[in-house]
C-alpha positions in Angstrom: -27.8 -90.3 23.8 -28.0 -87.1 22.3 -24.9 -84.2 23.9 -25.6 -80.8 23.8 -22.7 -78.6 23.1 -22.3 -75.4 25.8 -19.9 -72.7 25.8 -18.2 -71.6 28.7 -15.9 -68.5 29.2 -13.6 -68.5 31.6 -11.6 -65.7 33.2 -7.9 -66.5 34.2 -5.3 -64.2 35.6 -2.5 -63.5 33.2 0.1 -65.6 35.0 -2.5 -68.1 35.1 -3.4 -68.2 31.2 0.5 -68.1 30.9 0.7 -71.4 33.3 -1.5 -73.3 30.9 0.1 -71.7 27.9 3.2 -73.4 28.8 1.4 -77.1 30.0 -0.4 -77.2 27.2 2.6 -76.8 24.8 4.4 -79.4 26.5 1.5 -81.7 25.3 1.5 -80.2 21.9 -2.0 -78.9 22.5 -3.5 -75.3 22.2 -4.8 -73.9 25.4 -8.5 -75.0 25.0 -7.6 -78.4 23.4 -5.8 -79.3 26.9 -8.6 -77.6 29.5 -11.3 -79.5 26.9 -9.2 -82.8 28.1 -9.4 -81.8 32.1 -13.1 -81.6 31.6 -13.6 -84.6 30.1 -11.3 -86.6 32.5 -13.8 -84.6 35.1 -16.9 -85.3 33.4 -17.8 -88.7 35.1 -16.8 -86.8 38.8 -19.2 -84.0 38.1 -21.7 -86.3 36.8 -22.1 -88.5 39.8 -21.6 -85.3 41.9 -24.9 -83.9 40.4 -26.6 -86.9 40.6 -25.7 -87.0 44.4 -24.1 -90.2 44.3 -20.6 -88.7 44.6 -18.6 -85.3 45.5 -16.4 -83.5 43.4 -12.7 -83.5 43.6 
């Protein structure tokens, strides 16, 4: 199955971005490496969510 790769901007309040600065370091990942891992764990919720065989979280 071929993926097709999107970009996505998001806007986050300073003390936000700051937030997951600091989560992100305690993983030892960069800011978008850890928010790329949330998406993925959400991945199969927003799947079955568009299929309407689920809701997202």
């Amino acid at each position: 199955m071929k993926m097709n790769q999107h970009q996505i901007t998001i806007e986050l309040d300073p003390e936000v971005r700051g937030a997951l600065r600091q989560k992100a370091a305690k993983k030892g990942l960069s800011p978008e490496a850890y928010l790329l891992g949330i998406l993925k764990q959400a991945g199969p919720i927003l799947k079955e969510s568009s299929t309407g065989k689920g809701e997202a979280a």
